[in-house]
N, C-alpha and C positions, 0 to 999 in steps of 0.2 A: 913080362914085358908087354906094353904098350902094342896095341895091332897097328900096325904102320900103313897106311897108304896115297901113292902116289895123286899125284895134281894131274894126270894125264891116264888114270885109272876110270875108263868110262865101260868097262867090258860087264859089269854087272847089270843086271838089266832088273829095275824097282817096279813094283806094280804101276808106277806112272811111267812109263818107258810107253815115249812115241807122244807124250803130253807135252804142248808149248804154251810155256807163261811166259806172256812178257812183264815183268815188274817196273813199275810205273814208280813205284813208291819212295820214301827217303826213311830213315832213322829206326824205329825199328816194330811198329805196328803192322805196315804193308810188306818191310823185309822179311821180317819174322814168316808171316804164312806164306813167305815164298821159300824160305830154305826150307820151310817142311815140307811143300812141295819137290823141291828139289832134291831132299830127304827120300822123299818117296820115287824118284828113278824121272821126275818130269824136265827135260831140259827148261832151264829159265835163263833169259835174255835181262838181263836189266838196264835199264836205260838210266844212263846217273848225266849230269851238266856235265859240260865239256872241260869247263876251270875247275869248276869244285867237287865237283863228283858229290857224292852221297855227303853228308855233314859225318855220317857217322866214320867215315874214314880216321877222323880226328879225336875221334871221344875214346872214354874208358882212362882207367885209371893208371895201367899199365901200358908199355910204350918201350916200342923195342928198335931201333934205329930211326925214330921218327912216327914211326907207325906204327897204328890202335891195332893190339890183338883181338879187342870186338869184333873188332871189321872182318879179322878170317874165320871167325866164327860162324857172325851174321850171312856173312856172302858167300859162305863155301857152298858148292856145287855148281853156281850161278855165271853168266859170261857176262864182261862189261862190254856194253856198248855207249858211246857218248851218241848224247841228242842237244840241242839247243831247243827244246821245246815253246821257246817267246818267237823262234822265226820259224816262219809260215813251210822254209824248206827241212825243218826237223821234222815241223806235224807230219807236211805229207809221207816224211820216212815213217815215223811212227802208225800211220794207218796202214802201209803197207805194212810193215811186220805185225801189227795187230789182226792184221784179214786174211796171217797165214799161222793165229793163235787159236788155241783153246780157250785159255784163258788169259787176262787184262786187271792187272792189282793195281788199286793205286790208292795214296794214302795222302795224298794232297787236300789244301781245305776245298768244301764243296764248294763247286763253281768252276773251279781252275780245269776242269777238262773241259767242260763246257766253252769256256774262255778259250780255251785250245780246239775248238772245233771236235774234242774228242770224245764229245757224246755220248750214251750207248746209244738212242736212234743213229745217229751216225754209222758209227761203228759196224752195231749188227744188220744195218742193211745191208754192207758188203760181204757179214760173216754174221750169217744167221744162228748158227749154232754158238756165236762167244761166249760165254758166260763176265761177266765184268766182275771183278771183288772191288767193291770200294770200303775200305776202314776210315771211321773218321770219328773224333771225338763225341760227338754228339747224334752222329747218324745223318741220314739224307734228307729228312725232312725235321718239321716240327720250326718253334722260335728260335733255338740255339743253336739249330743246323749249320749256318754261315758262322758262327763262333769260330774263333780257334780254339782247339779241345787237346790238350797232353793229357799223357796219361796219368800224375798225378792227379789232377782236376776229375779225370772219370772214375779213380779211384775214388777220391770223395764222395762223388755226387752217387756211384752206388753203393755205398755206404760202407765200404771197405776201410776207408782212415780212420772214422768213427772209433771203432772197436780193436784196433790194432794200439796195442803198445799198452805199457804200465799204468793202473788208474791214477796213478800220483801223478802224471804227467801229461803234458798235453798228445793228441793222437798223434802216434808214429806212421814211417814208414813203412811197408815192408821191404829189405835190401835191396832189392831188384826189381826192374820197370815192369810189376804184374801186372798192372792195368796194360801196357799193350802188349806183352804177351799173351794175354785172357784172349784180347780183342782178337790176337792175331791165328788163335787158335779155333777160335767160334766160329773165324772169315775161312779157315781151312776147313772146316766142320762143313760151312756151307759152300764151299766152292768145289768140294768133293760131291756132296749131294747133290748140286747143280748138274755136274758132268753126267755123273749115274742119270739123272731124269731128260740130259739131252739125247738118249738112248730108247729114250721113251718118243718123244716129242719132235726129236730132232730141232729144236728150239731153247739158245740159250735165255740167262734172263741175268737179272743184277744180283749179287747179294750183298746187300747193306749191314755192316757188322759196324757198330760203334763200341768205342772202349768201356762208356759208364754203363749201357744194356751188359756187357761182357763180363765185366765184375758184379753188377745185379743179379747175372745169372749162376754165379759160385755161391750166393749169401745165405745158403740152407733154407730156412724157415724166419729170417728177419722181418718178411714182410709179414706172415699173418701173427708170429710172436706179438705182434704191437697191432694191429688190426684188430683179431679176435681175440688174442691174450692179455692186452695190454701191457706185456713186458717189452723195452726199451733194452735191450742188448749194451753193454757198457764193455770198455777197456776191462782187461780179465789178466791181463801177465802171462804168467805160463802156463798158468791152469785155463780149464774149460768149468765154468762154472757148474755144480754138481756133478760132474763127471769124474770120479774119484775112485782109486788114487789112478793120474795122470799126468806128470806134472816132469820138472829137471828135479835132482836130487846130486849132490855133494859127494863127493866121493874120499875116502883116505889120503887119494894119492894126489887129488889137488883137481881131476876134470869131474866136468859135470855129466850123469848120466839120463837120459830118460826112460825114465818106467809105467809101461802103460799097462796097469790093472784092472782096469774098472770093472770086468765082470765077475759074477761071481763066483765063477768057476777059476779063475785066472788069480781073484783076490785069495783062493783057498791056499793054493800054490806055491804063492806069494810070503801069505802068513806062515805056511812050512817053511818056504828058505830063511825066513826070518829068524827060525825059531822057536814062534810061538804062535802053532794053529789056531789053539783058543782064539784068535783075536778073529779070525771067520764063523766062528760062532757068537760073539759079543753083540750084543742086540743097537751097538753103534757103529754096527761094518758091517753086518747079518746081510746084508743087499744093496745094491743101487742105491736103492731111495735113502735108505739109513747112510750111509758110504757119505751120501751127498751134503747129507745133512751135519758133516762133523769133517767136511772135509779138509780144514786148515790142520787141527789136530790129529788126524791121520796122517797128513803130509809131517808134522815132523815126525812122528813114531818111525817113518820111513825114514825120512833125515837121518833119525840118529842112527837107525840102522846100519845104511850108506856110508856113511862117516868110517865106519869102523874095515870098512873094506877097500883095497886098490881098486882101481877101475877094472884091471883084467881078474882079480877075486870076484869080483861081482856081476862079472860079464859068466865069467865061467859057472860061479853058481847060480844066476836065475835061467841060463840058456838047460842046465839041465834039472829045471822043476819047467820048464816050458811057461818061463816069464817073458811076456815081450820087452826088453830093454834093449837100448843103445844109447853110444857115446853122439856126443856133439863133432860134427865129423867138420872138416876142414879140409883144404887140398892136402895138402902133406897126409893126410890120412888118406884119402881117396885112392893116391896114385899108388897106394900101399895095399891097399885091405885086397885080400883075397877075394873076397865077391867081385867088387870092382873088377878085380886082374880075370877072375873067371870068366864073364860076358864081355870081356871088354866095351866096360862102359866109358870109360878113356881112351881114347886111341891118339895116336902120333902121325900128322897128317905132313907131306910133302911141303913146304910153300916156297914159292918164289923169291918172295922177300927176304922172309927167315930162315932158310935151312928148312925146319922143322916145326912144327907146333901141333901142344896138346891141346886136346879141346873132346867136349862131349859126344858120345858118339851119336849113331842116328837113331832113332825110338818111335814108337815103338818095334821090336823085330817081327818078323813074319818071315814062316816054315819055309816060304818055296821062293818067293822073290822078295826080296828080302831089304829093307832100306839101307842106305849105304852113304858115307862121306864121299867122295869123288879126288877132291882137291879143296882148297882153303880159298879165301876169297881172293877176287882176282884182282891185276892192278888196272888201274884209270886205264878205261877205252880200250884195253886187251884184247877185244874179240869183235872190236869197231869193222875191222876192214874185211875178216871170214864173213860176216854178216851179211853185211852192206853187198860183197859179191856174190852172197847168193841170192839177193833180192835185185841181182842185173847192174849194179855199180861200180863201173868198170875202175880204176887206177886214178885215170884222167879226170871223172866228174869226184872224185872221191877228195884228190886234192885240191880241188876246187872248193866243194863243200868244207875241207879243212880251213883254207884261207879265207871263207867268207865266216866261221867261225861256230858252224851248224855241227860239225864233229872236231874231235881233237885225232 
């Protein structure tokens, strides 16, 4: 079974325990590096519109009385609090809870803090030590800075769509929004590093993470491949070009599996479970480079192999010649496999709305304080009024501030 925990489970304490983020952000570049903040034990504040809250409240594909299971994914850990950020009595709430933060996310297009008064000069002169994360399509300066930048767009532009998807077709996607999760993982990368060097310095600073540098930076060797090699990286399917054999292969029972051979020591292995060693001695498999160079017709030799086996026949014989293989995994598999059920990489979190919900657990682990789910995302303005009273907002101005439209 699923590790189950409560939405009012805060007794675990994550190496960020005693960290305040406030999240500035909407959809899922600036959310993103805050639930892994919040992953890591940092209480986070999020500040969403008083009407509409976050957009991503709405999205996904799935929808369970009305409401996006993104959103408890996205937002688990996190407290809502509503700001009306266009009137002048949200900002000055906002500066207050910013001047009693660590850190300050926000994923707005560039300008709109500034516009808000919410500068980092601003800012860190009341709270010297802030560190600010700003994500934004195209980064904080440069010509395309003020652009609006999604994450597919920064997927392009660092060459990520290029080389994704079948050569017979125009460039794909990859499933899921990795251009801002890259971003939002690079903006964690450095909003961690930041912290660590206010300990140094006692001086926060900005860290500017754009989505198209964030996918740039996963692209292996694209850039000098075509600089100094003059090779242009093209759409490739399933295979990696000379990197053989690596690829999906067909199975008897009808799924697909993949089998990654490519060394030489691994292809010996390989040619045992098949049956036929010889073919690791054949001067057109003998190594890498050879492998590489005849790698379609290696791929089917494998094919036909494959073919003649169930998917769990062929799980069981290459796991013991120590082939790397696996199945094309899916939920209904996930929530199944023993590894999964082992670490509990699944877990079944409390929610509010739903009863229950599964979702992925927190990552990476660590021995002694350890990351942790909390609760699942919260509802609109939930933690509005805890907030607000402990930054001195009595009842009386609170409903006031409600009726003038600055909280909900």
């Amino acid at each position: 079974m699923a590790e189950r925990h409560s939405h009012t489970d805060e007794s675990v304490r994550g190496p960020l325990t005693g960290v305040r983020v406030i999240e500035m952000g909407q959809l899922i570049a600036g959310p993103f590096c805050g639930q892994l903040l919040g992953d890591l034990g940092a209480e986070v504040i999020k500040i969403e519109d008083p009407v509409r809250g976050d957009p991503l409240r709405q999205w996904g594909q799935a929808r369970v009385a009305g409401d996006s299971l993104w959103w408890s994914v996205l937002a688990r850990n996190k407290k809502s609090v509503t700001l009306n950020l266009r009137e002048k009595a949200g900002q000055n709430i906002a500066r207050e809870l910013i001047g009693s933060a660590d850190v300050v996310i926000e994923n707005f297009r560039p300008g709109s803090m500034e516009k808000w008064h919410l500068d980092y000069e601003t800012l860190s002169a009341r709270n010297p030590e802030l560190v600010m994360t700003r994500v934004s399509g195209y980064g904080q300066t440069g010509p395309s800075a003020k652009h609006p930048g999604y994450g597919s767009i920064g997927e392009a532009m660092g060459g990520l769509r290029y080389i994704v998807g079948d050569p017979t077709t125009p460039p794909s996607r990859v499933g899921i929004s990795i251009g801002d999760s890259l971003a939002a993982i690079f903006a964690t990368l450095g909003t961690l590093a930041a912290l660590l060097e206010v300990k140094n310095s006692g001086r926060g600073q900005v860290v500017d993470a754009s989505i198209y540098e964030s996918v740039l930076g996963v692209m292996e060797s694209l850039i000098p491949d075509w600089t100094e090699g003059g090779v242009q990286r093209e759409r490739t399917g399933s295979i990696l070009p000379k990197i053989a054999p690596s690829n999906v292969y067909p199975t008897g029972s009808g799924e697909w599996m993949i089998i990654a051979a490519n060394q030489d020591t691994i292809f010996a292995r390989l040619a045992t479970a098949m049956g036929r060693p010889e073919l690791a001695d054949d001067p057109r498999y003998v190594n890498h480079q050879a492998r590489g160079e005849h790698q379609a017709e290696l791929d089917e030799l494998i094919a036909e192999f494959s073919m003649t086996k169930t998917l769990t026949e062929l799980t069981e014989l290459l796991n013991a010649h120590s082939v790397p293989v696996g199945k094309i995994f899916r939920p209904q598999d996930m929530i199944a496999d023993p590894q999964f059920l082992a670490r509990d990489s699944i877990i079944t979190v409390d929610s509010q709305q739903h009863g229950t919900v599964h979702m992925q657990n927190a990552f990476p682990r660590l021995s002694r304080t350890d990351t942790r789910v909390r609760w699942s995302g919260p509802v609109l303005g939930q933690h509005t009024r805890a907030v607000l009273e402990d930054l001195g907002y009595d009842a009386t101005r609170q409903d006031q501030l409600r009726a003038e439209g600055v909280i909900r």
